[in-house]
C-alpha positions as CSV (number, residue, x, y, z in Angstrom):
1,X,-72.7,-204.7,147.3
2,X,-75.6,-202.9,144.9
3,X,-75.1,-203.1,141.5
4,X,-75.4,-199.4,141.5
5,X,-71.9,-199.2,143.5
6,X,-70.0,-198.0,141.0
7,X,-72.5,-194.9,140.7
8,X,-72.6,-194.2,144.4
9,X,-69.1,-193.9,144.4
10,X,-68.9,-192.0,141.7
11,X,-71.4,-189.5,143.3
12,X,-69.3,-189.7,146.8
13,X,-66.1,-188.7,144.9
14,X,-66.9,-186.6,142.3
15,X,-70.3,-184.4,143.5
16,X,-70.0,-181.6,145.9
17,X,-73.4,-180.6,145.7
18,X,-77.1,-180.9,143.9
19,X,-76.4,-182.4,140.4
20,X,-78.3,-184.3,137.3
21,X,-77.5,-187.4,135.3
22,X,-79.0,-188.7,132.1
23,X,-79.5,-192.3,131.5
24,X,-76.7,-192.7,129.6
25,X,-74.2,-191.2,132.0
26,X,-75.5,-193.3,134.3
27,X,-75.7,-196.7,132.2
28,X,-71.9,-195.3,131.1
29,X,-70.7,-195.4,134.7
30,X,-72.2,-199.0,135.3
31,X,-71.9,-200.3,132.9
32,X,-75.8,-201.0,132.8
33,X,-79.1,-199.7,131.7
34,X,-80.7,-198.1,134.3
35,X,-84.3,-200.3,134.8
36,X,-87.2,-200.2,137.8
37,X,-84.8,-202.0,140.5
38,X,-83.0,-198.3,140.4
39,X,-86.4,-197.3,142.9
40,X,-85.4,-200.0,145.3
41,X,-81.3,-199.4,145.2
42,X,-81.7,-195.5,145.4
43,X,-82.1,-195.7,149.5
44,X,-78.6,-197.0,149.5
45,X,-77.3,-193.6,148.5
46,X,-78.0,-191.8,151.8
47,X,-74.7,-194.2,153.1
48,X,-73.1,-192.0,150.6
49,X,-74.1,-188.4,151.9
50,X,-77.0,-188.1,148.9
51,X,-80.5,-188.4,147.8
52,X,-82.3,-189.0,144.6
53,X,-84.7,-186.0,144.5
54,X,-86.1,-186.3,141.0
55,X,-86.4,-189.2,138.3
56,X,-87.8,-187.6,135.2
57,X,-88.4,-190.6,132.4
58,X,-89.6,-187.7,130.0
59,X,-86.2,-186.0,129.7
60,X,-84.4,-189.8,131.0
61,X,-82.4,-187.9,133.9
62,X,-82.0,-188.1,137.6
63,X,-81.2,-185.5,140.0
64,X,-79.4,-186.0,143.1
65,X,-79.2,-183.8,145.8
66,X,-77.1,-183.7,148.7
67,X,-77.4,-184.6,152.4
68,X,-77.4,-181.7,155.0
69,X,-74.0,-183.0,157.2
Protein backbone atom coordinates (compact mmCIF):
# COMPACT_ATOMS: atom_id res chain seq x y z
CA UNK A 1 0.00 0.00 0.00
CA UNK A 2 1.24 3.71 -1.61
CA UNK A 3 1.02 6.37 0.59
CA UNK A 4 -1.08 7.93 -2.10
CA UNK A 5 -3.96 5.21 -1.32
CA UNK A 6 -6.15 7.28 0.21
CA UNK A 7 -6.10 9.62 -3.09
CA UNK A 8 -6.52 6.72 -5.51
CA UNK A 9 -9.47 5.71 -3.79
CA UNK A 10 -10.80 8.81 -3.61
CA UNK A 11 -10.44 9.21 -7.45
CA UNK A 12 -11.96 5.44 -7.93
CA UNK A 13 -15.04 6.55 -5.86
CA UNK A 14 -15.76 9.85 -6.40
CA UNK A 15 -14.46 10.76 -10.33
CA UNK A 16 -16.50 9.74 -13.22
CA UNK A 17 -14.52 11.37 -15.68
CA UNK A 18 -11.41 13.88 -16.58
CA UNK A 19 -10.92 16.11 -13.38
CA UNK A 20 -8.21 18.57 -11.58
CA UNK A 21 -6.83 18.83 -8.07
CA UNK A 22 -4.79 21.47 -6.36
CA UNK A 23 -2.11 20.70 -3.97
CA UNK A 24 -4.03 21.31 -1.21
CA UNK A 25 -7.00 19.07 -2.09
CA UNK A 26 -4.68 16.68 -2.52
CA UNK A 27 -2.39 17.18 0.69
CA UNK A 28 -6.24 17.50 2.41
CA UNK A 29 -7.17 14.01 1.25
CA UNK A 30 -3.72 12.45 2.49
CA UNK A 31 -3.14 13.92 4.78
CA UNK A 32 0.37 14.89 3.14
CA UNK A 33 2.18 17.40 1.11
CA UNK A 34 2.39 16.34 -2.20
CA UNK A 35 6.54 16.08 -3.01
CA UNK A 36 8.70 14.45 -6.09
CA UNK A 37 7.93 10.63 -4.97
CA UNK A 38 4.15 11.70 -6.43
CA UNK A 39 6.19 10.98 -10.24
CA UNK A 40 6.99 7.51 -9.08
CA UNK A 41 3.47 6.58 -7.21
CA UNK A 42 1.39 8.16 -10.10
CA UNK A 43 1.72 4.64 -12.26
CA UNK A 44 -0.27 2.99 -9.52
CA UNK A 45 -3.32 4.86 -10.61
CA UNK A 46 -3.97 2.94 -13.85
CA UNK A 47 -5.12 -0.12 -11.06
CA UNK A 48 -7.72 2.46 -10.39
CA UNK A 49 -9.15 3.08 -14.02
CA UNK A 50 -7.01 6.68 -14.27
CA UNK A 51 -4.13 8.55 -15.40
CA UNK A 52 -2.24 11.61 -14.34
CA UNK A 53 -2.24 13.70 -17.61
CA UNK A 54 -0.94 16.94 -16.40
CA UNK A 55 1.15 18.20 -13.30
CA UNK A 56 1.29 22.02 -13.48
CA UNK A 57 3.74 23.35 -10.44
CA UNK A 58 2.92 27.00 -11.76
CA UNK A 59 -0.80 26.82 -10.90
CA UNK A 60 0.11 23.69 -8.09
CA UNK A 61 -2.68 21.34 -9.68
CA UNK A 62 -2.91 17.91 -11.25
CA UNK A 63 -5.18 16.69 -13.76
CA UNK A 64 -6.38 13.29 -14.04
CA UNK A 65 -7.95 11.72 -16.78
CA UNK A 66 -9.65 8.67 -17.11
CA UNK A 67 -8.94 5.15 -18.58
CA UNK A 68 -10.80 4.08 -21.85
CA UNK A 69 -12.68 0.72 -20.28
Amino acid sequence: MSKFNPLWEYIKNNKNSDFQLSFDQIQKITGLPIDHSFLTYKKELKNYGFEVEKISLKNKTVSFKKLEE
